[in-house]
C-alpha positions as a Python dict, from the first residue, in 0.01 Angstrom:
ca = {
    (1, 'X'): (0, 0, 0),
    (2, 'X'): (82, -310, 147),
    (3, 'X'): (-263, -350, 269),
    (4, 'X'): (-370, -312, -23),
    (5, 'X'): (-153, -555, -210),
    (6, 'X'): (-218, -819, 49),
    (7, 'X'): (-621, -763, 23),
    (8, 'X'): (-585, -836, -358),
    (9, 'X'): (-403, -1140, -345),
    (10, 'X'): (-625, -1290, -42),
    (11, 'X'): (-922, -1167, -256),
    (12, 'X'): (-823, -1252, -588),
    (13, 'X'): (-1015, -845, -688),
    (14, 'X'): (-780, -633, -762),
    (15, 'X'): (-812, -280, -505),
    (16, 'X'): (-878, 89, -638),
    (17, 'X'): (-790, 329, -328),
    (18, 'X'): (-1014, 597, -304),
    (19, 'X'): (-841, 926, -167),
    (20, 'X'): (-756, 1294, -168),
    (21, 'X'): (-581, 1467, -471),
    (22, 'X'): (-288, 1560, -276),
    (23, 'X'): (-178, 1240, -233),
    (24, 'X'): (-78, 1232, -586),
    (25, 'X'): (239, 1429, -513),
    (26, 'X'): (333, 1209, -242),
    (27, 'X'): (621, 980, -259),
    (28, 'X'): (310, 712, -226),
    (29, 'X'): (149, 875, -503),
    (30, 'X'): (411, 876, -755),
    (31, 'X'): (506, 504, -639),
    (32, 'X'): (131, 416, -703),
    (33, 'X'): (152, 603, -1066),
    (34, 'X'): (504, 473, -1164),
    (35, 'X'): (370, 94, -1112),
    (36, 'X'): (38, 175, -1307),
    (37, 'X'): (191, 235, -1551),
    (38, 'X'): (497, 36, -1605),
    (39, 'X'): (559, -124, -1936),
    (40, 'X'): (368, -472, -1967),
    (41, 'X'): (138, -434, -1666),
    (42, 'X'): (-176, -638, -1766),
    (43, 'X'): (-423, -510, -1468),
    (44, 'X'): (-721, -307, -1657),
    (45, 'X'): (-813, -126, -1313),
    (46, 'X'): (-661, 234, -1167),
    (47, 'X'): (-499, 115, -832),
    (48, 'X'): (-532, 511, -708),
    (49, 'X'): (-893, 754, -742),
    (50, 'X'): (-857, 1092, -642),
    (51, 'X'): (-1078, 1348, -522),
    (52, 'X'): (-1030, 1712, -379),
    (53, 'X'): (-1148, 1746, -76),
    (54, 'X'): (-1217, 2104, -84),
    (55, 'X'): (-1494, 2039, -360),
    (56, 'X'): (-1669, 1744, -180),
    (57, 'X'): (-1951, 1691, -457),
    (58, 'X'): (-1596, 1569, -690),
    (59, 'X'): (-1656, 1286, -460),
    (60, 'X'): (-1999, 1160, -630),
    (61, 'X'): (-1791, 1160, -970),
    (62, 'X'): (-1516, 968, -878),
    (63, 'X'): (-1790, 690, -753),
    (64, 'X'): (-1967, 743, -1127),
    (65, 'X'): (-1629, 642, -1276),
    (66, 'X'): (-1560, 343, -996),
    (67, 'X'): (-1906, 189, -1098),
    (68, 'X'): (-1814, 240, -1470),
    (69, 'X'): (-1503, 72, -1376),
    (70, 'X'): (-1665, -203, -1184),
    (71, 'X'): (-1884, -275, -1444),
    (72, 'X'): (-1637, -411, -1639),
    (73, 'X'): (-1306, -536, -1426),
    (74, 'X'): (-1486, -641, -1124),
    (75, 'X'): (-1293, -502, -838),
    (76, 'X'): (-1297, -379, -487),
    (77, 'X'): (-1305, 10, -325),
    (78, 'X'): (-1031, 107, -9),
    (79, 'X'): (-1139, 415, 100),
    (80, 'X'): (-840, 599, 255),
    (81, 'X'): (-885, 864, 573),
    (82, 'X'): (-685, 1066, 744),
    (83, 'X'): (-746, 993, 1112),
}
């Protein structure tokens, strides 16, 4: 998060994170949601993409919506591993 955060500012793109759908239920997760969508934020682009692993095509629509996305709030893609 903090890379994330710092890449935006030195950037001046706001960052999507791309990772898996359990994440979502992390405490990182529900951080991520909570400031998404607190009252009066004016960023138009989803800081968090999820995708289930265990159905790896889900992948190639997640990067449908990012380019949909990108289209019209230019922004940049973190792609988070496990590793």
């Amino acid at each position: 998060m903090v890379f994330t955060d710092l890449y935006a500012r030195w950037s001046g793109l706001p960052v999507t994170t791309l990772t898996r759908q359990k994440r979502r239920e992390s405490w990182m997760g529900r951080l991520t949601e909570f400031l998404w969508n607190y009252p009066g934020r004016t960023e138009g682009v989803n800081p968090q993409r999820l995708f289930d692993r265990d159905q790896p095509s889900s992948f190639f629509d997640v990067m449908v919506r990012y380019k949909a996305g990108q289209a019209a709030h230019p922004h940049s893609l973190h792609l988070h591993v496990e590793g």
